[in-house]
C-alpha positions in Angstrom: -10.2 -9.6 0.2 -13.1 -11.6 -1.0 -15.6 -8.9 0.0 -13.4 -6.8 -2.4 -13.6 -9.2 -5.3 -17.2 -9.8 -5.2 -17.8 -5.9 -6.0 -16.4 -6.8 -9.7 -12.8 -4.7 -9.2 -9.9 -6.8 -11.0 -6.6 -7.1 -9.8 -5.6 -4.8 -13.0 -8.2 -2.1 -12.1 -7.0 -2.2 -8.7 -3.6 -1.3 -10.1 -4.7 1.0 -12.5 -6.6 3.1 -10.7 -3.9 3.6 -7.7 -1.4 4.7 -10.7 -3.9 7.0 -12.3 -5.8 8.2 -9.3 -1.8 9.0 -7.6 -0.5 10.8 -10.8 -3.5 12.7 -11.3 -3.2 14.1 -7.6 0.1 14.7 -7.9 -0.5 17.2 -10.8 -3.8 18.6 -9.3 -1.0 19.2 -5.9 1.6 20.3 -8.4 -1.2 23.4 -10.3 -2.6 24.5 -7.0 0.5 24.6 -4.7 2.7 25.8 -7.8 0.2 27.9 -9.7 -2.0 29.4 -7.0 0.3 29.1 -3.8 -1.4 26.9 -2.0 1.5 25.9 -0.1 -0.5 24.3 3.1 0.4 20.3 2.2 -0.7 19.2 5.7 -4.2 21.0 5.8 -4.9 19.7 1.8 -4.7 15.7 3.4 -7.0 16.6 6.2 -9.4 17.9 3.2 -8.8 14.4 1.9 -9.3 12.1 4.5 -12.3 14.8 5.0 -13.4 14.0 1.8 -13.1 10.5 1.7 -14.7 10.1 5.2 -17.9 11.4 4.2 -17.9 9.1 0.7 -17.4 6.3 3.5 -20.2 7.7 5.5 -22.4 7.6 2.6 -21.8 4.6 1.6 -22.0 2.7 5.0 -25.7 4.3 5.5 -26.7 3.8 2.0 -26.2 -0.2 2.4 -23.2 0.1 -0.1 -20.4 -1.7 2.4 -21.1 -3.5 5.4 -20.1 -2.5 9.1 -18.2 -4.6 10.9 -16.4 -3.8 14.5 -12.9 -2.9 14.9 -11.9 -1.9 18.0 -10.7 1.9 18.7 -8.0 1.1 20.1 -6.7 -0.6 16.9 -8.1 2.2 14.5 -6.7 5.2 16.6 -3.1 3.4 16.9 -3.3 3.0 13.0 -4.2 6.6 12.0 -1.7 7.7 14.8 1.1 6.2 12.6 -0.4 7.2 9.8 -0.7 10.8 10.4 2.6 10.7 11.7 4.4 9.3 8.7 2.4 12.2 6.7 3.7 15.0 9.0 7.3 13.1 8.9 7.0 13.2 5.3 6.4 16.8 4.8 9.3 17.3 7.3 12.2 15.3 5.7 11.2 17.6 2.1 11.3 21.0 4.5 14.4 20.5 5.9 15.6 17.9 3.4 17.3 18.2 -0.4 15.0 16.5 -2.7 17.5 13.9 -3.4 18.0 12.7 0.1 14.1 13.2 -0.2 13.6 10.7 -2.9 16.6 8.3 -1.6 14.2 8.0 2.2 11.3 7.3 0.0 13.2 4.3 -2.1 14.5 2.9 1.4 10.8 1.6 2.4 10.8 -1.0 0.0 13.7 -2.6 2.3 12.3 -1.3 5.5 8.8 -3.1 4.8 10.6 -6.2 4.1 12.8 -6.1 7.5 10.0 -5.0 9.4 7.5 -7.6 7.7 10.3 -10.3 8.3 10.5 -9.2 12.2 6.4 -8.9 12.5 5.4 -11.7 10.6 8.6 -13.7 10.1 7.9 -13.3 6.2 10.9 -14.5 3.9 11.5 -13.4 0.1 13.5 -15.4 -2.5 16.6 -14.7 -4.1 14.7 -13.5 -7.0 12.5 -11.0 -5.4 15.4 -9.4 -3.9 16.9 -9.2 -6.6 14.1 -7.4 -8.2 13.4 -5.4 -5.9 17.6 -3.8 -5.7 17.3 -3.5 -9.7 14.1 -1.1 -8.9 15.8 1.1 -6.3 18.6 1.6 -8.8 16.6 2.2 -11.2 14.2 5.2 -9.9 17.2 5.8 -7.6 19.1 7.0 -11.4 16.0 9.3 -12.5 15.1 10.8 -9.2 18.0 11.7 -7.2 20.4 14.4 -7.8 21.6 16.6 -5.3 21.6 14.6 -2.0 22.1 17.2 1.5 21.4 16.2 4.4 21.2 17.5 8.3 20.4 15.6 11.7 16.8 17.2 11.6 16.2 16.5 8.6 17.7 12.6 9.1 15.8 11.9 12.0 12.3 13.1 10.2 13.1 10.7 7.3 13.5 8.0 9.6 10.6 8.4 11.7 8.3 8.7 8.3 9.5 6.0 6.1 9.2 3.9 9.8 6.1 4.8 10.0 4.6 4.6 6.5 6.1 1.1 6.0 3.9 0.3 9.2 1.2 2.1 8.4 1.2 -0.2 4.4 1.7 -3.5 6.6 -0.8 -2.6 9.1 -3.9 -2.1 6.1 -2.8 -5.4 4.8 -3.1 -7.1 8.4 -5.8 -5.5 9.5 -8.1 -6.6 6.9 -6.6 -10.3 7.2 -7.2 -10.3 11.3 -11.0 -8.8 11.1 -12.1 -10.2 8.1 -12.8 -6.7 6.6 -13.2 -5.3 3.0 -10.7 -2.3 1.4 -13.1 0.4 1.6 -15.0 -0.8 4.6 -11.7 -0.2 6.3 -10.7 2.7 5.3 -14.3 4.3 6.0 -13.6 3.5 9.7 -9.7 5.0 9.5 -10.8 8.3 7.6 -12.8 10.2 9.9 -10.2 9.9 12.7 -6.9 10.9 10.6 -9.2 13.5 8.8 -10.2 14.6 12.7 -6.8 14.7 14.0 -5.9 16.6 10.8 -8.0 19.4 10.7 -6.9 20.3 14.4 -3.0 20.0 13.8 -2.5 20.8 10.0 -2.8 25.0 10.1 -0.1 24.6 13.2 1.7 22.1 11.2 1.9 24.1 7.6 2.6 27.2 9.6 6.1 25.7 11.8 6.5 24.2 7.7 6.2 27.0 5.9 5.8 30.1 7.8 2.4 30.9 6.5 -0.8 30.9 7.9 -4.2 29.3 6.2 -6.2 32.5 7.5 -4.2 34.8 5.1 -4.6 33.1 2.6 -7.3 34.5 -0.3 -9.0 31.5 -1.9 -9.6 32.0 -5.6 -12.4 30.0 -7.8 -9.5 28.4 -9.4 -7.4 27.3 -6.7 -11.1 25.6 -5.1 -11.4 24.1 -8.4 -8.0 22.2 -7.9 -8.4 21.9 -4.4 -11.9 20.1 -5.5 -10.4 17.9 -8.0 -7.7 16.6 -5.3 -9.6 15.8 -2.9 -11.9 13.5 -5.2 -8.7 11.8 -6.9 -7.8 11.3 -3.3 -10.6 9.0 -2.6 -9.8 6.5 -5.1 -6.2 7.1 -4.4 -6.9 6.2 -0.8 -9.4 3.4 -1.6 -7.0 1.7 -4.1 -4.3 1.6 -1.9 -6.2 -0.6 0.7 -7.5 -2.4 -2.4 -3.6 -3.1 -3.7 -1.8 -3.8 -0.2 -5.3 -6.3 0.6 -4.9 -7.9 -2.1 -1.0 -8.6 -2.5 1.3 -7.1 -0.2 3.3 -4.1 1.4 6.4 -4.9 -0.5 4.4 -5.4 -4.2 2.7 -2.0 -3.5 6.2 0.1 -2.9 7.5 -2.0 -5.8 4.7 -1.8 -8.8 4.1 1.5 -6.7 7.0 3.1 -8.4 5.2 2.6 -11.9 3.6 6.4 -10.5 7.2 7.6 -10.4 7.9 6.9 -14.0 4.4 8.3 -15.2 5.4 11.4 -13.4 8.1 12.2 -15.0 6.7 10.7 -18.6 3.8 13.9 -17.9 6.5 16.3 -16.6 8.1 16.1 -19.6 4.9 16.1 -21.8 3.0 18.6 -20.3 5.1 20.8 -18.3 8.2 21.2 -20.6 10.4 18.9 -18.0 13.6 17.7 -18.9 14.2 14.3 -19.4 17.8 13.4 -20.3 19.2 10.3 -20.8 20.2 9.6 -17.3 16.3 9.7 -16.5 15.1 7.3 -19.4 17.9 4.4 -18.6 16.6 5.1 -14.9 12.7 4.5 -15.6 13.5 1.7 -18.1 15.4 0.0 -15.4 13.0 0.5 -13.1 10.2 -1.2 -15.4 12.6 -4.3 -15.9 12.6 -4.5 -11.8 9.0 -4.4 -11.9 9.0 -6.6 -14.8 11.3 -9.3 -12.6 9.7 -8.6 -9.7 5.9 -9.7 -11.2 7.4 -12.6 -12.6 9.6 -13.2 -9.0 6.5 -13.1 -7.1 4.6 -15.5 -9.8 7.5 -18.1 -9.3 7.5 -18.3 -5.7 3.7 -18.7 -5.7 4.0 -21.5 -8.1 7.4 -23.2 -5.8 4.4 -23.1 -3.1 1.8 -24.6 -4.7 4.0 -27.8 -5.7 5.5 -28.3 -2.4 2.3 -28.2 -0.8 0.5 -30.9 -3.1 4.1 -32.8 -2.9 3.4 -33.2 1.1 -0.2 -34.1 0.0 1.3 -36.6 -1.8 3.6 -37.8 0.7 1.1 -37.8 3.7 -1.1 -39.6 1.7 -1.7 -43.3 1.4 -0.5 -45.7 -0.8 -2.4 -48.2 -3.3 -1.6 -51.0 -1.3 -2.5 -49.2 2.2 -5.9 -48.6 0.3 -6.2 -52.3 -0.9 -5.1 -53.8 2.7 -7.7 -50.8 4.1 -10.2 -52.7 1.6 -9.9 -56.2 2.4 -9.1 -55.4 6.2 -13.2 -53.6 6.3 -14.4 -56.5 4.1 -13.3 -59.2 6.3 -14.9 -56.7 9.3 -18.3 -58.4 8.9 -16.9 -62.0 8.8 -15.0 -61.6 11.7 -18.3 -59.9 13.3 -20.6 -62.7 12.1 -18.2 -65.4 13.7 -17.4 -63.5 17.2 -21.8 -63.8 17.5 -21.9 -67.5 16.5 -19.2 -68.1 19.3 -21.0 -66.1 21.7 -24.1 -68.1 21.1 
C-alpha cells in the first residue's frame, strides 16, 4: 500500500522482519510452553492480539496512522475467520500427528490459489506452479514424518487451513477495497479477535489440554517469555499485513516457508536438534522453489508489462493518421474562412 511505503519500510524489511519477528516467537512459544508449562496456546494469542491492540491504540491517538472507516460488519466477519482458523489450528495438532500437522499446513499454498482463482478469478503461469510444487516437496521432505490421521482430526485441518487461506486473502483485499494502510488495518482487526479471545481461550485450552489457566502458578520467568512473545507478536502481526498488502496470499505461504527452514537451522544450533540428511536436501529444495518462485513471479510481471504497452501500441495511431490528422485541422480554417465568404 502506498500509505505503507511512504513510512520508509522496504519490501526487504517487510520480509525480513515477518521471518525474524515469526522465528523468534516461535522459540519464545517453544521456552515458555516447553520449559515453564505454559501449555495454554489459545489464551497466549489473545495476549497477542491484546498486545498488539493497544500498540494500535496508541498509535491511532498519538497521530502515528490515520483512521479510516471500515464497516463492522466487514471487520467482525474477518476476525471470525480468523479466530477460527487459530482454534482449527490448535485442533488439527491436538488430535492430529505432527506430520499430518505439517502436510495441512503445506496444502494452503494450493488452497489460496483455488480459492483466489474462484474469488477473484486470478490465474498463475506454468512457472509459478511449478515453483510453488518444488516448495511443498521440499519442506514436505524436512517436516513430515509420521503422518496419522482420524476424522476429528481431518475435519479440523480442513476447516483451519480453509480458513487461514481466507483469512491471508481477505488482509490483502481488504486493504485494496478501503484504501487502507497495513497497520491501520490491523489496529481495527486486533481489539476484536483479542476480545473474542480472551472470552473463549481458557474454555478452549482447557477442552485442548485438560488444564485450566487458574491453576496455573506464574513464575518471573515464564512472564518474561510470555512478555517477549507478545512483543515479537506485534511485528509478526504487522508484517504479515505489510507482506500479503504488498504482494500476495500465495507469495506470503511461499517465501513464508523461509521461517520453516530458519526453524530448523536454530533447532539444530541451539537446541541440539537433529538435522540429517533427509532435512538439509528438504530445506535446500525448498530455497530453490523460493528461488523459482521470486524469479516466476518477476517473469510474469515483466510478460504484463509488454503486453500492455504492445496494446498501447496497437490502439494507437499511426504516423500517417497523425499527418492526415495535421493537414485535415490545417485546412480547418480555410474551409472556415471560405464557408463565411459564401455566406456573405
Amino acid at each position: 500500500m502506498a500509505s505503507d511505503k511512504k513510512n520508509g519500510v522496504s519490501d526487504v524489511g517487510a520480509w525480513a522482519m515477518n521471518v525474524i519477528s515469526s522465528v523468534g516467537i516461535i522459540m519464545a512459544n517453544k521456552q515458555v510452553m516447553s520449559g515453564y508449562n505454559f501449555r495454554f496456546a489459545t489464551t497466549l494469542t489473545a495476549l497477542h492480539f491484546t498486545i498488539t491492540a493497544l500498540v494500535g491504540f496508541i498509535s491511532s491517538r498519538s497521530g502515528v496512522i490515520s483512521s479510516k472507516h471500515v464497516p463492522f460488519v466487514e471487520l467482525f466477519a474477518f476476525s471470525l475467520v480468523s479466530n477460527t482458523s487459530i482454534v482449527g489450528m490448535n485442533l488439527s495438532l491436538m488430535l492430529n500427528s505432527v506430520g499430518f500437522y505439517q502436510i495441512a499446513k503445506l496444502s494452503m499454498i494450493p488452497t489460496v490459489c483455488i480459492l483466489e482463482w474462484i474469488l477473484h478469478g486470478k490465474t498463475y503461469s506454468k512457472e509459478v506452479k511449478t515453483a510453488v510444487f518444488v516448495v511443498m516437496i521440499g519442506v514436505g521432505i524436512c517436516t513430515v514424518t509420521d503422518v496419522k490421521v482420524n476424522l476429528g482430526g481431518f475435519t479440523a485441518a480442513c476447516v483451519a487451513v480453509i480458513c487461514t487461506s481466507l483469512q491471508q486473502i481477505y488482509i490483502g483485499s481488504m486493504q485494496k477495497k478501503h484504501n487502507i494502510g497495513s497497520f491501520e488495518l490491523l489496529s481495527k482487526t486486533a481489539p476484536i479477535q483479542a476480545a473474542s479471545l480472551i472470552v473463549l481461550g481458557p474454555f478452549v485450552d482447557y477442552i485442548l489440554n485438560g488444564e485450566s489457566l487458574l491453576d496455573y502458578s506464574l513464575s518471573w520467568g515464564a512472564t518474561f517469555f510470555i512478555g517477549l512473545s507478545c512483543t515479537l507478536a506485534v511485528f509478526c502481526n504487522m508484517s504479515q499485513y505489510l507482506c500479503i498488502g504488498r504482494f500476495s496470499a500465495v507469495s506470503f505461504q511461499v517465501l513464508g516457508h523461509m521461517k520453516t527452514v530458519c526453524v530448523l537451522t536454530l533447532g539444530w544450533i541451539l537446541f541440539d536438534s537433529v538435522l540429517t540428511f533427509k532435512n538439509m536436501s528438504g530445506m535446500a529444495m525448498a530455497v530453490l522453489g523460493m528461488v523459482i518462485y521470486s524469479w516466476a513471479v518477476e517473469q510474469a510481471k515483466l510478460q504484463a508489462k509488454q503486453s500492455s504497452l504492445s496494446y498501447v501500441k496497437e490502439s494507437s495511431f499511426s504516423e500517417e493518421d497523425v499527418a492526415l490528422l495535421k493537414s485535415g485541422l490545417d485546412q480547418q480554417p480555410m474551409k472556415d474562412i471560405e464557408l463565411g465568404r459564401d455566406m456573405k
